[in-house]
SESERO-294473 format. One record per residue (C-alpha): residue in one letter; residue number from 1; x, y, z. Coordinates in steps of 0.25 Angstrom, whole numbers, plus 2048, in hexadecimal, padded with zeros to 3 digits. Each point is the difference from the previous one (the first is absolute). Layout:
<nodes>
+-----+-----+-----+-----+-----+
| res |   n |  xx |  yy |  zz |
+-----+-----+-----+-----+-----+
|   A | NUM |   X |   Y |   Z |
...
+-----+-----+-----+-----+-----+
</nodes>
This chain:
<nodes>
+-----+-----+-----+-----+-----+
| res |   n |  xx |  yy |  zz |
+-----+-----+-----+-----+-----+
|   X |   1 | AFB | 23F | A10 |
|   X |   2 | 7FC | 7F7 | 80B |
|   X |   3 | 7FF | 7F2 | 7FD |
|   X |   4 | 7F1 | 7FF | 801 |
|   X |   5 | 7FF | 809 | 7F5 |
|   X |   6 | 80A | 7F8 | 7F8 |
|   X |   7 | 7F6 | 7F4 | 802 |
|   X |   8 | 7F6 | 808 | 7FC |
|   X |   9 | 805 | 807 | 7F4 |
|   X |  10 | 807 | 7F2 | 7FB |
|   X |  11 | 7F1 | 7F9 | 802 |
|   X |  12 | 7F7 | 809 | 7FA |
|   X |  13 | 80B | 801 | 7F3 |
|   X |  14 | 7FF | 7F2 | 7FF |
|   X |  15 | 7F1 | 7FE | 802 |
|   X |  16 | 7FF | 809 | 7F3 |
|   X |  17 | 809 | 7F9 | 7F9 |
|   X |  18 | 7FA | 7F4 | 801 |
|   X |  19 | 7F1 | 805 | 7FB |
|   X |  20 | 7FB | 7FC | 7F4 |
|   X |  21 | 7F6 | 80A | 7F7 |
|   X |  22 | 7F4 | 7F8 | 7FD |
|   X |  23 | 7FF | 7F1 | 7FF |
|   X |  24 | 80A | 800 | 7F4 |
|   X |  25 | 80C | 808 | 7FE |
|   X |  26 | 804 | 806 | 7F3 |
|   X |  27 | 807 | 7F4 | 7FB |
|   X |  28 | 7F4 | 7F7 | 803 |
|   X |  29 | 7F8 | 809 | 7F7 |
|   X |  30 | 80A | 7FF | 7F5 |
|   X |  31 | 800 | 7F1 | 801 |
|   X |  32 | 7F1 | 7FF | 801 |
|   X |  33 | 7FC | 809 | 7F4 |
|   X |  34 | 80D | 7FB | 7F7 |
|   X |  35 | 7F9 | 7F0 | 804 |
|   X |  36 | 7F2 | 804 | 7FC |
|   X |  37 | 806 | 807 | 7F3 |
|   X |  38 | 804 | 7F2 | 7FC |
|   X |  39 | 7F6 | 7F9 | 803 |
|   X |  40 | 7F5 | 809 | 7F7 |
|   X |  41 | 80A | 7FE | 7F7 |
|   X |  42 | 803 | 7F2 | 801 |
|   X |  43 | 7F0 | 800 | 800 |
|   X |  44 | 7FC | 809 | 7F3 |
|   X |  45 | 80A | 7F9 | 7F7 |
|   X |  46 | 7F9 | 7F5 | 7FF |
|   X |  47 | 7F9 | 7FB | 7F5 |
|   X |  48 | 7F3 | 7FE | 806 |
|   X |  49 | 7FF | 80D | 807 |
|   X |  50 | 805 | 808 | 7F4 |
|   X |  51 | 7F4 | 7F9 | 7FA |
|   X |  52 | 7F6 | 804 | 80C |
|   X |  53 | 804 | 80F | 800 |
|   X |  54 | 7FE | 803 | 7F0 |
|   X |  55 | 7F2 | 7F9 | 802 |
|   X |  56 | 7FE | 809 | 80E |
|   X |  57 | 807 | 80D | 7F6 |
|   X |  58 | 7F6 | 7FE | 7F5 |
|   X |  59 | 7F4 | 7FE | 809 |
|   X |  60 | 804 | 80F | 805 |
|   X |  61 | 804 | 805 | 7F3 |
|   X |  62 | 7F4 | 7FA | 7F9 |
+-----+-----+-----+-----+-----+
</nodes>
């Protein structure tokens, strides 16, 4: 192998390396759906909103 196509083969590996899929990576995703988990949880365990969905729940229910 000549040394131009060692460069080469050595750049295009780590241009690859270095690419991301999308604008969040798997971990991102993870964290970003674990953080909004706990905050709708953090949200409908409260005593006003428990409140708010049984009235919205019997308005639907009748």
């Amino acid at each position: 192998m000549s040394k131009a196509e060692h460069i080469l083969s050595s750049n295009t590996r780590s241009i690859r390396s270095r690419r991301r899929s999308g604008f969040l990576g798997t971990r991102g995703i993870v964290a970003l759906l674990a953080l909004t988990t706990l905050l709708l949880f953090v949200f409908f365990t409260q005593p006003q909103m428990r409140e708010t969905v049984k009235a919205w729940i019997s308005l639907i229910t009748g």
